[in-house]
N, C-alpha and C positions, 0 to 999 in steps of 0.2 A: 074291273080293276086290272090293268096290263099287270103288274105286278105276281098276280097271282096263274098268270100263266106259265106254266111250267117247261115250256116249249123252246125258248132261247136257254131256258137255264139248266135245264137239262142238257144240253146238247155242250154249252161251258165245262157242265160238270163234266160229262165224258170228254172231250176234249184235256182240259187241263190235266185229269184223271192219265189221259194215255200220253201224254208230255212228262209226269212223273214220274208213271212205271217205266218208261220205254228209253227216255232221253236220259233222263238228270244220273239215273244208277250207272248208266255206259258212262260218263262224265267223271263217276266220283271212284267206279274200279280204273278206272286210266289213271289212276293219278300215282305217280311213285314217288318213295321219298328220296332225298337228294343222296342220305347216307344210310348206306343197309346198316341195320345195325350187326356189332358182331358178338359170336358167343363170349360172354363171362366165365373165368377160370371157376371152375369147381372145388379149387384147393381151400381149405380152412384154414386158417390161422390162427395160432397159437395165441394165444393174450395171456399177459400177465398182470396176476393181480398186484391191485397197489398195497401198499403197504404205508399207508398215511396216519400219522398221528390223530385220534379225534378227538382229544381232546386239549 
């Protein structure tokens, strides 16, 4: 049974294997976003409570 040769499919797996680690991650640290994000003030805000009728 060809199937049960291990011989081509091994060689796929290593293959595809070093196309993963080696290619796709150089691919996906390239990638920048269009807007840096930028820091958020620190400052807190005062809130005031409501003062609603409830009933």
């Amino acid at each position: 049974m060809p199937q049960l040769n291990p011989t081509p499919w091994f060689a796929i797996l290593i293959f595809s294997w070093l196309i993963f680690l080696t290619i796709i991650p150089q691919k996906v640290l390239a990638h920048t976003f269009p807007n840096e994000p930028s820091p958020q003030t620190t400052d807190i805000s005062k809130t005031e409570p409501w003062n609603w009728p409830w009933h």
